[in-house]
N, C-alpha and C positions, 0 to 999 in steps of 0.2 A: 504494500500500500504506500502510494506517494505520503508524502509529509504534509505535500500542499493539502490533504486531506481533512486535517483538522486543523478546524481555524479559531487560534487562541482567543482568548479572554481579557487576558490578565500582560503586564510587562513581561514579567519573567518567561509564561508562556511564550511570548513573541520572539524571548532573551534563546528558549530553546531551539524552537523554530528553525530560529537562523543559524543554528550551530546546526542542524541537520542537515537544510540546505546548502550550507557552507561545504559540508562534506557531498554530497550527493552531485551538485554543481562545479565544484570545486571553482571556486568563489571566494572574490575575498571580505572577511569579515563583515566591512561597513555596506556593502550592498547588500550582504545577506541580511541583514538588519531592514534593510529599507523593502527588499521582497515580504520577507514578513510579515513586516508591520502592513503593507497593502492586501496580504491573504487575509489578516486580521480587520480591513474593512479600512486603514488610515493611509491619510495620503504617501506618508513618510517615518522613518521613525523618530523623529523629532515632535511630527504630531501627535504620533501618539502614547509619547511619552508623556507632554502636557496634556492631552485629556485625561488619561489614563490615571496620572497624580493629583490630578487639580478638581476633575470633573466628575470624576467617580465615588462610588461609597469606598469611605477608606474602611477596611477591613483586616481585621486580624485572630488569627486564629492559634489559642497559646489552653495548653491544656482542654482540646474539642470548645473551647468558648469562643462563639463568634459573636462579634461587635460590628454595627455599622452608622455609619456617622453622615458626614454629608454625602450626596447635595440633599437629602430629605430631610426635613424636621420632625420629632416626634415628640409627645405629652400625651402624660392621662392625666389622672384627677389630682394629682400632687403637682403637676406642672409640665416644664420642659424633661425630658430623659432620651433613654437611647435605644437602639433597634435592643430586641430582647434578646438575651444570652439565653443560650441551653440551661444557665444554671436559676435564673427567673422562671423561666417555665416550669423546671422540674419544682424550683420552689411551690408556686402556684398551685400547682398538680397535687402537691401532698397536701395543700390546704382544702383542694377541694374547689380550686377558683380555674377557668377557663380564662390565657390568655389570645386577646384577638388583636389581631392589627387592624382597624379602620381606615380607608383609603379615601381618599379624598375626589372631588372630578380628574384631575391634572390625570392625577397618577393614575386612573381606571384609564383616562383618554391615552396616555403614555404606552400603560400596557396591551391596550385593544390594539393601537399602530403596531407598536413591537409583536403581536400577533400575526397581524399582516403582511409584517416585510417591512420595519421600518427603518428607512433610508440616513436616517441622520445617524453615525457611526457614535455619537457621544452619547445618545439618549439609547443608543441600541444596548450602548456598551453600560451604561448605567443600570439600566432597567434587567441586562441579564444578571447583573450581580446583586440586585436587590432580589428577583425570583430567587437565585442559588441562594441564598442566605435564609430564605423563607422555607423553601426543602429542603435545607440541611437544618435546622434548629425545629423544623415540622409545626411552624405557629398556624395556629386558623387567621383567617383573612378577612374581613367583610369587605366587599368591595360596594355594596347593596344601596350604600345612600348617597356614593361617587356616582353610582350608574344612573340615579333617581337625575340627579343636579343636572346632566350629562341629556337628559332626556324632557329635561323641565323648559316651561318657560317662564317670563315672570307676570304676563297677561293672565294664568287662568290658573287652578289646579292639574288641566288636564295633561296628561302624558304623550309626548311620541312615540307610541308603542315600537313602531318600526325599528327606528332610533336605539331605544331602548334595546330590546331583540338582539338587534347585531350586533351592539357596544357589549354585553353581558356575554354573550356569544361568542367574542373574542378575548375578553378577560379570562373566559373560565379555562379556555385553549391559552392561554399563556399560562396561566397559574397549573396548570394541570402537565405542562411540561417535565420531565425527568429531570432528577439531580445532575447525570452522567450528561445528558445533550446540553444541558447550559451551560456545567463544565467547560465541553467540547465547542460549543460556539455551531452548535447545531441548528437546521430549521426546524421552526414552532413545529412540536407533534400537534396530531390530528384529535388527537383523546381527548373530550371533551366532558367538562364536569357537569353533570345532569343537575345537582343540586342548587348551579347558580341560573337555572332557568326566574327568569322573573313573567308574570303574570300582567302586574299592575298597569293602573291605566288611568288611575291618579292618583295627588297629592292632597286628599280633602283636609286626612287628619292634621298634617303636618303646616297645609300651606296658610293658615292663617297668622301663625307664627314669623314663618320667612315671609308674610308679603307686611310684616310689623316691622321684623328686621331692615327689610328693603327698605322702607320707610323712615326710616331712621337715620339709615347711611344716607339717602336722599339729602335728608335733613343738614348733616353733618357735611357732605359736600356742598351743599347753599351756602354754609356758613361760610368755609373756607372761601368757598369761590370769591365772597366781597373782600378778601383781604387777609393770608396768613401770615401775622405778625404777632412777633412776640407780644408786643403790649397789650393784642386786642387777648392774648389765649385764657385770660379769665372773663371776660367778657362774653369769649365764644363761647366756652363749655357753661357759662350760667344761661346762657339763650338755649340754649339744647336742653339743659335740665328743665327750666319752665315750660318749655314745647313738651318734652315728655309726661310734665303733670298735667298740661292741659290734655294731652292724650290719655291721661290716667295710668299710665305702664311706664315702671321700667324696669331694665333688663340688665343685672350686674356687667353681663361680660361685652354689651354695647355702650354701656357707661364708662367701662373700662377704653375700650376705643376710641370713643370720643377725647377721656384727658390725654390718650398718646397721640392722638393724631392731632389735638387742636396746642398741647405741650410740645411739641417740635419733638420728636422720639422716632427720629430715621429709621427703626426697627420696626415702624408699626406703617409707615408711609407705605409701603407698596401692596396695604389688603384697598386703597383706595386709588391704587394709578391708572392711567389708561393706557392701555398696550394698543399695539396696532390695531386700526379696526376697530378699535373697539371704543363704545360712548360711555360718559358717565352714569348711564343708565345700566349697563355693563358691569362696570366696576360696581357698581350700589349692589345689584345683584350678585354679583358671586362676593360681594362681603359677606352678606346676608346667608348665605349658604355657610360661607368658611364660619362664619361667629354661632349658626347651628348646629353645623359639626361636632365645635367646640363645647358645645352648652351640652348635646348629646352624651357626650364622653366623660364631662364633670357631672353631669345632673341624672341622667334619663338609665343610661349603660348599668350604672354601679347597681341599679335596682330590679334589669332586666336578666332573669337567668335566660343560661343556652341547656336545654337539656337539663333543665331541672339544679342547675351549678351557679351560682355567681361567675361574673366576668371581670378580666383585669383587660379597659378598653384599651389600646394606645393610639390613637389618630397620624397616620402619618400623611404628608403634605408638604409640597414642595415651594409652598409659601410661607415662607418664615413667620410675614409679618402677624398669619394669624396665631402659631403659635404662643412668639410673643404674647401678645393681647392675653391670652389665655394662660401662659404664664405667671403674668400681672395680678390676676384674677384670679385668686383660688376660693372655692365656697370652701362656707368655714360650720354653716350647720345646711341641711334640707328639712322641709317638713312634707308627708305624705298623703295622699287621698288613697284609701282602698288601696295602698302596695303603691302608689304612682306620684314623681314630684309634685306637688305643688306649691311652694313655694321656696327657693334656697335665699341663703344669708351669705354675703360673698365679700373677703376686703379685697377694697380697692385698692390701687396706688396711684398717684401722680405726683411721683418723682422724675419726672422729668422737666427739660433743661429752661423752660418760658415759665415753670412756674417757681424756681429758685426762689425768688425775693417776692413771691407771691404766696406764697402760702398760708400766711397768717388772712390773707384779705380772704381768699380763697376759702379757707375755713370759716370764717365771718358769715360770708354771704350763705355758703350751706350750713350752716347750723339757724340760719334765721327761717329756711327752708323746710328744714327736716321736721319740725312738728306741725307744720301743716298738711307734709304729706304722709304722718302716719297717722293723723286724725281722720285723711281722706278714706286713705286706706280702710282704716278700722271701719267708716263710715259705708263704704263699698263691700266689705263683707257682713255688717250687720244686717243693710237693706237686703242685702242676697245682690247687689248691681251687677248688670252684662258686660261683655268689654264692648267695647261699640266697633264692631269692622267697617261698620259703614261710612267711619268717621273716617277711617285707614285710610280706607279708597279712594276716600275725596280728598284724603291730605297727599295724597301716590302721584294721583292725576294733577294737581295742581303743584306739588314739587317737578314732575317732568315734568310740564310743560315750562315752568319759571328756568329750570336746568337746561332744556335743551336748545327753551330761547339765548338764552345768555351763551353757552356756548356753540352755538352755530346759526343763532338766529331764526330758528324752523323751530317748528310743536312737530315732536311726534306723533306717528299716527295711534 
């Protein structure tokens, strides 16, 4: 069997590679390097030695413990952490808790391509070594509420079945791949996981929530857009809080977002940027997603068994900044309905860098605040009071339109 047969992974793999070819070719050295490195998918071996170091999960494997680190972010309900060791799991297991990895859209959309044949040699090469890490440590996966995002719109509850279907459909064929072909740098097997078949056809339970979220980030983008300056950042986040009581809701881990992104906190700026293509309506949305991810895996997960067991959630996600956010944010009690949250107690922070020499005002102004809005509160559960959607909707349609006149001078449709 030729060498060019198997096509590395990893540096060293490549490092071998060319030592075969070197002999088989008889060749010398620095070109057998550069053939390699192009059987391996890169243009040269300089490229991919910088992807390989820089772009990849670094990985290490010392007494069968594997650790993975960037380019992905991960937290559960204690905060930021890391890809799971064998020795976490096995922890776990003897307690009786199920560990799962939670995937995010990125990375469902990530691995559906990589199912496919995906062209870009950096995200192919990432993506195979986050699979090998998931079959060698043998963690459960959800990929179920990345696939949901992935198939959603932010008009309706209703689902793109289609969408849905195929995206799920390729996830389960990547995940469902062998330890030995990822290894190897092999094509996606055909073996498909029957289990990650999805049904659904909408979002009823869920989307009243995310179209709250949406709304909020809406919100929090209006604000910004008149002006992000350190001087106004108490100003901005006490506008956002009174819009929130007039809406009657808030939400720890969007309040958290709000003081990093209106406190200058570069680690939180890109759950609201605009990538190509894409509108502020865009970004509003998939915050909204990323900050229910998050809420799901602090809040909802810790109480949902799989199979009758507790679950140890971990959210993984190639956007930092929501991690972040949710780092920031840890609930610190829940209270329950029938087995289900309803309501958690979360501290916040805003230590970040615009509110330095603010703080004490910043304190001032919410504490003049907070017994108003627990009187509400109180007042809101004694009547039995609704959340008002309807109120949402008219604050939705009336922040796009204010959003998308200001930035491109059109109302969407």
């Amino acid at each position: 069997m030729s060498s060019e047969a198997i096509r590395p992974s990893t540096l060293d793999g490549i490092k071998r590679l060319a030592k075969s070819l070197k002999s088989e070719r008889g060749i010398q050295h620095v070109r057998a390097l550069g053939d390699a490195a192009q059987v391996a998918g890169f243009q040269n071996f300089r490229h991919a030695s910088n992807v390989l170091r820089t772009a990849a999960p670094n990985m290490a494997d010392t007494n069968n413990r594997l650790f993975i680190a960037k380019p992905f972010s991960y937290f559960d309900l204690k905060g930021e952490c890391n890809f799971p060791s064998p020795d976490l799991i096995r922890s776990n297991a003897r307690q009786g808790i199920v560990t799962a990895l939670v995937l995010d859209a990125n990375i469902c959309l990530n691995l559906s391509n990589y199912a496919r044949g995906q062209k870009d040699p950096i995200k192919e090469s990432m993506f195979r070594q986050f699979l090998l890490a998931v079959e060698m440590v043998k963690v459960d996966v959800v990929p179920y509420f990345g696939c949901l995002e992935l198939a959603s719109t932010r008009g309706n509850d209703q689902l793109n079945t289609s969408k849905l279907s195929s995206i799920t459909s390729n996830v389960a064929r990547a995940l469902a791949q062998s330890e030995e072909s990822l290894a190897l740098g092999r094509q996606i097997s055909t073996r498909i996981a029957d289990e990650l078949e999805m049904t659904d056809k909408s979002l009823s339970e869920a989307f009243p929530m995310l179209r709250y979220a949406y709304c909020c980030f809406l919100k929090i983008f209006e604000i910004r857009s008149r002006g992000f300056l350190k001087d106004r950042a108490v100003k901005h986040f006490i506008e956002f809080f009174d819009w929130c009581e007039t809406m009657e809701c808030h939400v720890g881990l969007i309040s958290q977002a709000a003081f990093a992104l209106f406190g200058g906190a570069k680690e939180a700026d890109k759950l609201l940027s605009l990538r190509e293509g894409k509108t502020p309506l865009d970004a509003a949305w998939g915050a909204a997603w990323d900050i229910w991810h998050c809420w799901m895996v602090q809040n909802y997960f810790p109480t949902l068994p799989v199979d009758g067991l507790p679950q140890h959630s971990i959210f993984v996600t190639d956007d930092a900044a929501a991690a972040f956010v949710a780092g920031q944010c840890l609930p610190r009690a829940m209270f329950l309905n029938a087995g289900k949250p309803f309501l958690s107690a979360s501290v916040l922070s805003y230590n970040f860098p615009f509110y330095v020499d603010k703080r004490e005002r910043l304190n001032e102004q919410l504490r003049a605040r907070d017994s108003r809005r627990f009187d509400r509160m109180l007042s809101n559960v004694v009547n039995a009071s609704k959340f008002n959607h309807a109120r949402v909707q008219t604050e939705v349609e009336q922040l796009e339109q204010t959003i998308m006149a200001t930035w491109t001078g059109t109302v969407p449709d």
